[in-house]
N, CA, C and O atoms as a Maestro MAE file, in Angstrom:
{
 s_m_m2io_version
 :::
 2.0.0
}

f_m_ct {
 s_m_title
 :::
 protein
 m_atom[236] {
  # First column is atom index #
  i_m_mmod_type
  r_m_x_coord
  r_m_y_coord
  r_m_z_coord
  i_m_residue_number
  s_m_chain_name
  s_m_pdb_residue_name
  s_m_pdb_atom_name
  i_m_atomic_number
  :::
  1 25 -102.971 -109.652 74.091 1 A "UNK " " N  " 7
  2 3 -102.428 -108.757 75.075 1 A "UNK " " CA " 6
  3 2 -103.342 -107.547 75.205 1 A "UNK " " C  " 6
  4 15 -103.843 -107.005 74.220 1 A "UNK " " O  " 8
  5 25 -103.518 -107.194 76.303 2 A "UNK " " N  " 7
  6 3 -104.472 -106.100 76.710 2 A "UNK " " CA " 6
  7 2 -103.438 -104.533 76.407 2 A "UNK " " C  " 6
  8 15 -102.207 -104.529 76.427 2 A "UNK " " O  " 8
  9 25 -104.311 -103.317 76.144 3 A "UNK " " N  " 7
  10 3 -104.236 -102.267 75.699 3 A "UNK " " CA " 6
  11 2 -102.976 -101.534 76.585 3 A "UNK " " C  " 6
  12 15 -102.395 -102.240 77.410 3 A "UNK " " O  " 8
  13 25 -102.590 -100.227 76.423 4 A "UNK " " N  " 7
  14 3 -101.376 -100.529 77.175 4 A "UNK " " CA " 6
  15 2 -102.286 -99.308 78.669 4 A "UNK " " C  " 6
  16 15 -101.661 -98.885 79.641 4 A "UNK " " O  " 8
  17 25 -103.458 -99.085 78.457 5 A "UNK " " N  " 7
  18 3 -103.692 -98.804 79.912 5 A "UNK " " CA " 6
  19 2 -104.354 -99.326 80.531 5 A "UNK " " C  " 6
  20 15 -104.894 -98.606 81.371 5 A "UNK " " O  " 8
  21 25 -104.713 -100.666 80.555 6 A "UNK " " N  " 7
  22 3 -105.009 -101.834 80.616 6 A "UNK " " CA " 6
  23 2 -103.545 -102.652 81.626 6 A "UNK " " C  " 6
  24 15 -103.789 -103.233 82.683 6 A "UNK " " O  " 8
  25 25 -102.444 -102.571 81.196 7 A "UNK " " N  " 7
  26 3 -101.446 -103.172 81.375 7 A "UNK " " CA " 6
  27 2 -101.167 -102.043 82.944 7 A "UNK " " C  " 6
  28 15 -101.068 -102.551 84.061 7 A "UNK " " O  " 8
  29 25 -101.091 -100.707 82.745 8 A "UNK " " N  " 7
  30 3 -100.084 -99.992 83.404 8 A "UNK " " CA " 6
  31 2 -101.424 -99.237 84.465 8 A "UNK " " C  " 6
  32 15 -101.490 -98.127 84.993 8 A "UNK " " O  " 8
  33 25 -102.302 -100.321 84.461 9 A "UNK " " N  " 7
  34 3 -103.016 -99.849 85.807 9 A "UNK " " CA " 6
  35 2 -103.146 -100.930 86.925 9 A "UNK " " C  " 6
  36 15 -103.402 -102.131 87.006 9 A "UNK " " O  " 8
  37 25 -102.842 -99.900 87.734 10 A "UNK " " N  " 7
  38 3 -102.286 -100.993 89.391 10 A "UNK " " CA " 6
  39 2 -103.216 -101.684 90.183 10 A "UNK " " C  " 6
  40 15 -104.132 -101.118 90.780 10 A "UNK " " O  " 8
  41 25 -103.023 -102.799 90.203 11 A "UNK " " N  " 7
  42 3 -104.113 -103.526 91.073 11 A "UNK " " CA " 6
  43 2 -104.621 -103.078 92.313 11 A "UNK " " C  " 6
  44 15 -103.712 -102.302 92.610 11 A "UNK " " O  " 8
  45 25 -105.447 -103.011 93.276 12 A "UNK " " N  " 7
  46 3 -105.741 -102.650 94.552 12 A "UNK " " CA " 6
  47 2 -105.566 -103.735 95.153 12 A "UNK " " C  " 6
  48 15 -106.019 -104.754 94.631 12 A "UNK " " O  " 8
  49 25 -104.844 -103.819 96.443 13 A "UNK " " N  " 7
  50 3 -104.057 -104.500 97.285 13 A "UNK " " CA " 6
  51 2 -104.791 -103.844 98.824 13 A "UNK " " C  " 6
  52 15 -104.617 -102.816 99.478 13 A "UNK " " O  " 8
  53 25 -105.711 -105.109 98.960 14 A "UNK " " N  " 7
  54 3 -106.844 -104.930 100.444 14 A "UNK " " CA " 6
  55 2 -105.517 -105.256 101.456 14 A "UNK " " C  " 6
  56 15 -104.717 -106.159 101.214 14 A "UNK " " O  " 8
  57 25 -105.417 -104.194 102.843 15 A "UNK " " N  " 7
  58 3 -104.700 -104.823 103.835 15 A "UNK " " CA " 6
  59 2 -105.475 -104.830 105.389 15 A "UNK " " C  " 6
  60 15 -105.928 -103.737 105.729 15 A "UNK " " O  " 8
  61 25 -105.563 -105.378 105.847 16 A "UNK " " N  " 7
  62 3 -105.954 -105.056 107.218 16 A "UNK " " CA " 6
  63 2 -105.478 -103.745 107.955 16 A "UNK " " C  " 6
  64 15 -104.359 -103.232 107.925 16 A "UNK " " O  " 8
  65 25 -106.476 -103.382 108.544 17 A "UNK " " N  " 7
  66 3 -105.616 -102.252 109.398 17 A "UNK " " CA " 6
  67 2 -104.993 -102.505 110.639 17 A "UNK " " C  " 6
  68 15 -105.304 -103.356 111.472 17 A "UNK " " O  " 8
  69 25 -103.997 -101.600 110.676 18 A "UNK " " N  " 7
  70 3 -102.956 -101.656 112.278 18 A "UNK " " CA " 6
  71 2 -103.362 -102.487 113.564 18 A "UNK " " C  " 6
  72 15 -102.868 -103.282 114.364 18 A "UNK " " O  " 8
  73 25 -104.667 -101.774 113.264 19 A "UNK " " N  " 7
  74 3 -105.109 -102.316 114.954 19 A "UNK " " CA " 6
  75 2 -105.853 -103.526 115.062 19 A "UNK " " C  " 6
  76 15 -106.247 -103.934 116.155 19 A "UNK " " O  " 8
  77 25 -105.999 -103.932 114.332 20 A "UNK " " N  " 7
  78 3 -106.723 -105.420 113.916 20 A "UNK " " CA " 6
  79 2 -105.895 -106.610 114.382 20 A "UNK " " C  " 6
  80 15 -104.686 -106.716 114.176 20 A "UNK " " O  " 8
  81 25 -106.787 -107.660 115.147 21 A "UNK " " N  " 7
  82 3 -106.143 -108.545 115.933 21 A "UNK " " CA " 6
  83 2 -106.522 -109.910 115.287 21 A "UNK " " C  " 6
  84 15 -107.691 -110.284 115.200 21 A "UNK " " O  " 8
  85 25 -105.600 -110.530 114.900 22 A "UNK " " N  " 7
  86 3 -106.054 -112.168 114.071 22 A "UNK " " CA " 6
  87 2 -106.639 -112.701 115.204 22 A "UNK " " C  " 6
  88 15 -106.650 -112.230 116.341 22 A "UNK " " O  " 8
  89 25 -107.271 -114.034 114.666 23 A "UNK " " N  " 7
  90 3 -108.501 -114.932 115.957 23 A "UNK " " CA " 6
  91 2 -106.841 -115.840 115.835 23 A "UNK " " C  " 6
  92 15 -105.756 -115.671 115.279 23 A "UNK " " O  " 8
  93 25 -107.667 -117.097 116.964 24 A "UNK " " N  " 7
  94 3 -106.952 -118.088 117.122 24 A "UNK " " CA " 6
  95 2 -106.782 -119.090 115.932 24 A "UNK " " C  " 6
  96 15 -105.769 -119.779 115.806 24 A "UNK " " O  " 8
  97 25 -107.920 -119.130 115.002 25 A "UNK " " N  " 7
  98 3 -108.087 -119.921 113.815 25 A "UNK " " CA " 6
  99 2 -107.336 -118.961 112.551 25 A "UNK " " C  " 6
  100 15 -107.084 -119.335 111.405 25 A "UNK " " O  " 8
  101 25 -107.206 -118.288 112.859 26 A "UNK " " N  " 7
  102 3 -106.488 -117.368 111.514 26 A "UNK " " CA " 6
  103 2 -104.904 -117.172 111.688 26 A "UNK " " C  " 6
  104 15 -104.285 -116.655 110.758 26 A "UNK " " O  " 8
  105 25 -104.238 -117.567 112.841 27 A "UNK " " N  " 7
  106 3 -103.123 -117.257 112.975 27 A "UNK " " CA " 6
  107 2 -102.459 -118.835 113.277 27 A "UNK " " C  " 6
  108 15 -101.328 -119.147 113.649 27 A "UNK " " O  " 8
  109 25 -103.422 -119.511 113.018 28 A "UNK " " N  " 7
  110 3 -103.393 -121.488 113.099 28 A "UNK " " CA " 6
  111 2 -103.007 -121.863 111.631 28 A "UNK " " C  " 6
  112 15 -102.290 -122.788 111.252 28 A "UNK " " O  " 8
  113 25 -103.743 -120.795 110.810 29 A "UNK " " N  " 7
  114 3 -104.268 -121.565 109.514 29 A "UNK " " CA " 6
  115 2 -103.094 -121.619 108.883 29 A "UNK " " C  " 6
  116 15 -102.224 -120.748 108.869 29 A "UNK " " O  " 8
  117 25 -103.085 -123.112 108.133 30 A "UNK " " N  " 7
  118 3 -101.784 -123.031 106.730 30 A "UNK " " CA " 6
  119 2 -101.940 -122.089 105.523 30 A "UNK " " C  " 6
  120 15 -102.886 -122.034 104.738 30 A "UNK " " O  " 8
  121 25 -100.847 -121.383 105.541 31 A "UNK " " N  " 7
  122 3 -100.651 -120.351 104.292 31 A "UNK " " CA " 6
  123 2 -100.107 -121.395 103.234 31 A "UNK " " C  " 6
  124 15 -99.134 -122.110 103.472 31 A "UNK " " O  " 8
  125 25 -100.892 -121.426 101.919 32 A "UNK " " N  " 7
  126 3 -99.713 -122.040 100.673 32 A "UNK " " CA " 6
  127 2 -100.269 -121.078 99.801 32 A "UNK " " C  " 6
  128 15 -101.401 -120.697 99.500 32 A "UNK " " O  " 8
  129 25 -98.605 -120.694 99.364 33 A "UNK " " N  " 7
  130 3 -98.545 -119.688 97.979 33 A "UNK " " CA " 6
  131 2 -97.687 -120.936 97.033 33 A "UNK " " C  " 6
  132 15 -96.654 -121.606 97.047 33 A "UNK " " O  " 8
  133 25 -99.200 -120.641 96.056 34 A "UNK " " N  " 7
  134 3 -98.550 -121.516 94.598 34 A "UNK " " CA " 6
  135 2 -98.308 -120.556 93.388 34 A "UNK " " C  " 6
  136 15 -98.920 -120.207 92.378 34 A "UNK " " O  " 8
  137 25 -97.252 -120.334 93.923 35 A "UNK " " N  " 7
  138 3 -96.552 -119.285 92.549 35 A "UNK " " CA " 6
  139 2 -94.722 -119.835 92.468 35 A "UNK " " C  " 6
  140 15 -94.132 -120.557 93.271 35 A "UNK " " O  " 8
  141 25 -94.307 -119.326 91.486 36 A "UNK " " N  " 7
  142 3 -92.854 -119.807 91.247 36 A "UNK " " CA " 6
  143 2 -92.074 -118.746 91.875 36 A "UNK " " C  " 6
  144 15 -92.755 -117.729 92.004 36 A "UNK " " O  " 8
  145 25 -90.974 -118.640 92.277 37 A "UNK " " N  " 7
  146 3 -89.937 -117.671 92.646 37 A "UNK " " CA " 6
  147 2 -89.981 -116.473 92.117 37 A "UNK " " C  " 6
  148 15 -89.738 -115.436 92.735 37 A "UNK " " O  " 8
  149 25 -90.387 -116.576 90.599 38 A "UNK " " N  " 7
  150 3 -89.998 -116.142 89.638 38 A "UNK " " CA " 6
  151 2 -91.372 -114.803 89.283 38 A "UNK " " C  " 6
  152 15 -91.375 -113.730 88.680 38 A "UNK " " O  " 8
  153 25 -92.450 -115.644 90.072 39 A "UNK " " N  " 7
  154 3 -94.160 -115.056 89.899 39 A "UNK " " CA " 6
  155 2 -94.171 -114.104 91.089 39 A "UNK " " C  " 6
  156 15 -94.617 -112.957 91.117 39 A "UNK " " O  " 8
  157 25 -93.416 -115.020 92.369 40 A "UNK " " N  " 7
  158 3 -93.451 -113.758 93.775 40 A "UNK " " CA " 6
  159 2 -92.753 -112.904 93.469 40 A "UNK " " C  " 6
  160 15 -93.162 -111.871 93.998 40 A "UNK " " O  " 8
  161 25 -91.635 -112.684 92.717 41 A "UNK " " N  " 7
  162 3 -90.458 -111.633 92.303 41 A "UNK " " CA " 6
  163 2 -91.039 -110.695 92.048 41 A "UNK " " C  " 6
  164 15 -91.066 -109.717 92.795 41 A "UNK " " O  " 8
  165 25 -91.811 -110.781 90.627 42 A "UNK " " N  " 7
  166 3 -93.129 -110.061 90.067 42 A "UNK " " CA " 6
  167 2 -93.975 -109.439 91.010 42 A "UNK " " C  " 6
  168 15 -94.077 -108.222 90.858 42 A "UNK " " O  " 8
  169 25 -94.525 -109.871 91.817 43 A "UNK " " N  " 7
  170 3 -95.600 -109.313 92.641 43 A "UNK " " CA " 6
  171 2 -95.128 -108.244 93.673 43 A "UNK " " C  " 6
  172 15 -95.582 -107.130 93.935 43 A "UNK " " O  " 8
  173 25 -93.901 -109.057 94.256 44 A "UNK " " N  " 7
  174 3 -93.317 -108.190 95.332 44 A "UNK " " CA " 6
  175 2 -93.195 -106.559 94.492 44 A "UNK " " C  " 6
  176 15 -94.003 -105.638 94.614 44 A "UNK " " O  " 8
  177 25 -92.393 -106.564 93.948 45 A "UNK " " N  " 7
  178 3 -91.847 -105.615 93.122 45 A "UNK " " CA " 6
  179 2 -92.984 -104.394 92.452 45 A "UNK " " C  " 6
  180 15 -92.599 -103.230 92.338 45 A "UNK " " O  " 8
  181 25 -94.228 -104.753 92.085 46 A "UNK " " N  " 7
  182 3 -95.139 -104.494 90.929 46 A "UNK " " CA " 6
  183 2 -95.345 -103.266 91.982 46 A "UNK " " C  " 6
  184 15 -94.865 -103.312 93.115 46 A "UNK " " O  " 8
  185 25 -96.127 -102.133 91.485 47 A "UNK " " N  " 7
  186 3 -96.289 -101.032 92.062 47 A "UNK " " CA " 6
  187 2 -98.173 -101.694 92.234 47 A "UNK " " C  " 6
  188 15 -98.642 -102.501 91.431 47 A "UNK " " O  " 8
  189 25 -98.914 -101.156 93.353 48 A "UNK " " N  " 7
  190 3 -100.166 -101.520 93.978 48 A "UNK " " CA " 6
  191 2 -100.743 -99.769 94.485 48 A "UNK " " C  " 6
  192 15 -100.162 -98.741 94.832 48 A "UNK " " O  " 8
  193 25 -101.683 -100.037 94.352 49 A "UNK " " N  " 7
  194 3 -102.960 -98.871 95.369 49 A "UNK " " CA " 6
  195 2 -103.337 -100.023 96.492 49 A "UNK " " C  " 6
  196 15 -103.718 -101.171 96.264 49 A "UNK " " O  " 8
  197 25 -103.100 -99.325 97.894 50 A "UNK " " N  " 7
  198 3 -103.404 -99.758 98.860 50 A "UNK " " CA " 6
  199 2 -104.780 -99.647 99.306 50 A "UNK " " C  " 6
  200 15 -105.472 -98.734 98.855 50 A "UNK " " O  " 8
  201 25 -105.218 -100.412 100.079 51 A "UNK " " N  " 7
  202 3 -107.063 -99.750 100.788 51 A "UNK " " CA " 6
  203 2 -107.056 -100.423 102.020 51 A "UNK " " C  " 6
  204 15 -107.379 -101.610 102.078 51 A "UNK " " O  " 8
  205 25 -106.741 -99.827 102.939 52 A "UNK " " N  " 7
  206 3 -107.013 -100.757 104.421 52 A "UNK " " CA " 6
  207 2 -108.882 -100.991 104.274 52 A "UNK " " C  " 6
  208 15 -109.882 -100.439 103.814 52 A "UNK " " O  " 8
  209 25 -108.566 -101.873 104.817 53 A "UNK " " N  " 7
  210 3 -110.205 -102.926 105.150 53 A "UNK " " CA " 6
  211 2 -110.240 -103.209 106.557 53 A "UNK " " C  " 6
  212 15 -109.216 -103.622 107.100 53 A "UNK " " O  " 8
  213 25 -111.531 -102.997 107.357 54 A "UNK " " N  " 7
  214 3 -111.939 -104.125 108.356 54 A "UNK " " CA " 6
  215 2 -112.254 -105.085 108.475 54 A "UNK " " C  " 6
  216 15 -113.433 -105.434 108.418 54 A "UNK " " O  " 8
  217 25 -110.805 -106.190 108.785 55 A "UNK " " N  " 7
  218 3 -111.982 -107.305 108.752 55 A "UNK " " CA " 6
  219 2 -113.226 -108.183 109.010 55 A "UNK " " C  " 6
  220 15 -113.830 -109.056 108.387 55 A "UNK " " O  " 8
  221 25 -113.335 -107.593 110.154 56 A "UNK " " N  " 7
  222 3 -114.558 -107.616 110.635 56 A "UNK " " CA " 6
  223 2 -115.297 -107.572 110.490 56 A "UNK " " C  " 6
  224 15 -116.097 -108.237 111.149 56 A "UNK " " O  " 8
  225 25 -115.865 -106.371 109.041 57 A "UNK " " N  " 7
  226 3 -117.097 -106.132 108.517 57 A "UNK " " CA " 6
  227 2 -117.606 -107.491 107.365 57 A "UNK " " C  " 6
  228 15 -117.066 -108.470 106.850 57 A "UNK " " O  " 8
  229 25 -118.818 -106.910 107.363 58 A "UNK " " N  " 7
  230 3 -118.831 -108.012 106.266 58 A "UNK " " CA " 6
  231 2 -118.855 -107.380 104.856 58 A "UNK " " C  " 6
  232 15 -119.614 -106.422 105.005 58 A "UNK " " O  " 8
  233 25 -118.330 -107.388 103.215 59 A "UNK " " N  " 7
  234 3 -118.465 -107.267 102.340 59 A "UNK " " CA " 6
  235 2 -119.416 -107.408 101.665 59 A "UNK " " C  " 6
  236 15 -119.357 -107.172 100.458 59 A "UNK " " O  " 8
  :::
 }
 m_bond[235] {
  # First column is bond index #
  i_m_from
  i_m_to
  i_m_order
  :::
  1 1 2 1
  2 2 3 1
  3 3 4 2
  4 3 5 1
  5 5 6 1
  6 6 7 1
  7 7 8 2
  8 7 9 1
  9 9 10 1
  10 10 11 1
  11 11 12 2
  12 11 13 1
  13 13 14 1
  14 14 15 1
  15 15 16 2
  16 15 17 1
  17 17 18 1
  18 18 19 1
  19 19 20 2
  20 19 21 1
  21 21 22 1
  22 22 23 1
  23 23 24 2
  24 23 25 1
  25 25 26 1
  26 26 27 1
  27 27 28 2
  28 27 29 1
  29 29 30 1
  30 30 31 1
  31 31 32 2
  32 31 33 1
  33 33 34 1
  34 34 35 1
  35 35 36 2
  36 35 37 1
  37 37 38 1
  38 38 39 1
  39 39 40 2
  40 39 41 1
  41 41 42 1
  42 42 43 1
  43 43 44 2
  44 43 45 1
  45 45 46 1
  46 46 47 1
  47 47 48 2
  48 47 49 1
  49 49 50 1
  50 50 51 1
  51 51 52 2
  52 51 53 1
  53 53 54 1
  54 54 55 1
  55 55 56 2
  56 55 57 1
  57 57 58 1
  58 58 59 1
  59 59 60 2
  60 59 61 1
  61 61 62 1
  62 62 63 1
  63 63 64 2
  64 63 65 1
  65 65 66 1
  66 66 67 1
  67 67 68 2
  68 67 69 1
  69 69 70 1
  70 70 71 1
  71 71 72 2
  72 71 73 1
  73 73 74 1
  74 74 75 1
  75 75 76 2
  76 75 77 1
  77 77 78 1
  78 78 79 1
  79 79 80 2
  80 79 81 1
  81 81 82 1
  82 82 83 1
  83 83 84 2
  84 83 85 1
  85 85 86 1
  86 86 87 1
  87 87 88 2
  88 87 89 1
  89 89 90 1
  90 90 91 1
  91 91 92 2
  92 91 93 1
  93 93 94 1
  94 94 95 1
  95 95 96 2
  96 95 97 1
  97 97 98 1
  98 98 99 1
  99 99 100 2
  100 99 101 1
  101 101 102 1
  102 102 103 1
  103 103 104 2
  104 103 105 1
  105 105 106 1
  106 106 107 1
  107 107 108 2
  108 107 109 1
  109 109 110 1
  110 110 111 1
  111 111 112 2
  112 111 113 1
  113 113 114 1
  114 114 115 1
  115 115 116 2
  116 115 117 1
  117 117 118 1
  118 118 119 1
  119 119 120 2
  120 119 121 1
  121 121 122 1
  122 122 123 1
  123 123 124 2
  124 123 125 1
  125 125 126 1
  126 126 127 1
  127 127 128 2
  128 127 129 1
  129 129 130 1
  130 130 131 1
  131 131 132 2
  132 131 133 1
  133 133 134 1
  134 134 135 1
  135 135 136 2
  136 135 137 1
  137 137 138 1
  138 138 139 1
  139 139 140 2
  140 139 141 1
  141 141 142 1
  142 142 143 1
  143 143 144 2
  144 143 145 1
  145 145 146 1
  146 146 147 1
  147 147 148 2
  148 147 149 1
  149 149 150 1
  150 150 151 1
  151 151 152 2
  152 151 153 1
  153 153 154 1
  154 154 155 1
  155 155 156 2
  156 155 157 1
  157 157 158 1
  158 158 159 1
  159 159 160 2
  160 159 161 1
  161 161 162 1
  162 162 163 1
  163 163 164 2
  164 163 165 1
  165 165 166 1
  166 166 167 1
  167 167 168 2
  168 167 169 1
  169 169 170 1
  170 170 171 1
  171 171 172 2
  172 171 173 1
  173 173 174 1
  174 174 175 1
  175 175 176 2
  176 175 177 1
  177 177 178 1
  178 178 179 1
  179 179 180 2
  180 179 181 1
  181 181 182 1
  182 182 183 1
  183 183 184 2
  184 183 185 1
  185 185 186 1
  186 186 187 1
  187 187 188 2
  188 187 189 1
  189 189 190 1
  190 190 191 1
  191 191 192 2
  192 191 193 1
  193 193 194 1
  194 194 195 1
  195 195 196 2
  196 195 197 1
  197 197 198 1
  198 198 199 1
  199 199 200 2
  200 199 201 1
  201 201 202 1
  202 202 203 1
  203 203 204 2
  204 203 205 1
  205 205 206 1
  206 206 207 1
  207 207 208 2
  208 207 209 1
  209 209 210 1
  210 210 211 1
  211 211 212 2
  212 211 213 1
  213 213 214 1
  214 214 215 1
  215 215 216 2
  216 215 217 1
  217 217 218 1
  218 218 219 1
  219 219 220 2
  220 219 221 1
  221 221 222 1
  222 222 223 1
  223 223 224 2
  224 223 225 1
  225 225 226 1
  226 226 227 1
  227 227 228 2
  228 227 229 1
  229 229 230 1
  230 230 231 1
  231 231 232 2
  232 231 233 1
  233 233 234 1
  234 234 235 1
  235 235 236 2
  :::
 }
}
């Protein structure tokens, strides 16, 4: 088990920004989340640092 500030630091959670428009192939595509009920519960919930991104750019 990792240290406890290790544990109690928040992941960064990339979102698109507002004005950003999906293509035709991105709003086509199949989403599968392989997690248990039990794993999304967790995630939903967990506290995050946000960072809007363009997607557009390249990384």
């Amino acid at each position: 088990m990792g240290s406890k500030d290790e544990r109690k630091k928040k992941p960064v959670v990339e979102i698109a920004r507002s004005d950003y428009q999906l293509t035709k192939a991105e709003m086509e595509e199949e989403i599968v989340i392989d997690a248990s009920p039990e794993e999304l519960l967790r995630a939903v919930v967990r506290d995050v640092d946000v960072k809007l991104v363009d997607p557009k750019k390249k990384r």
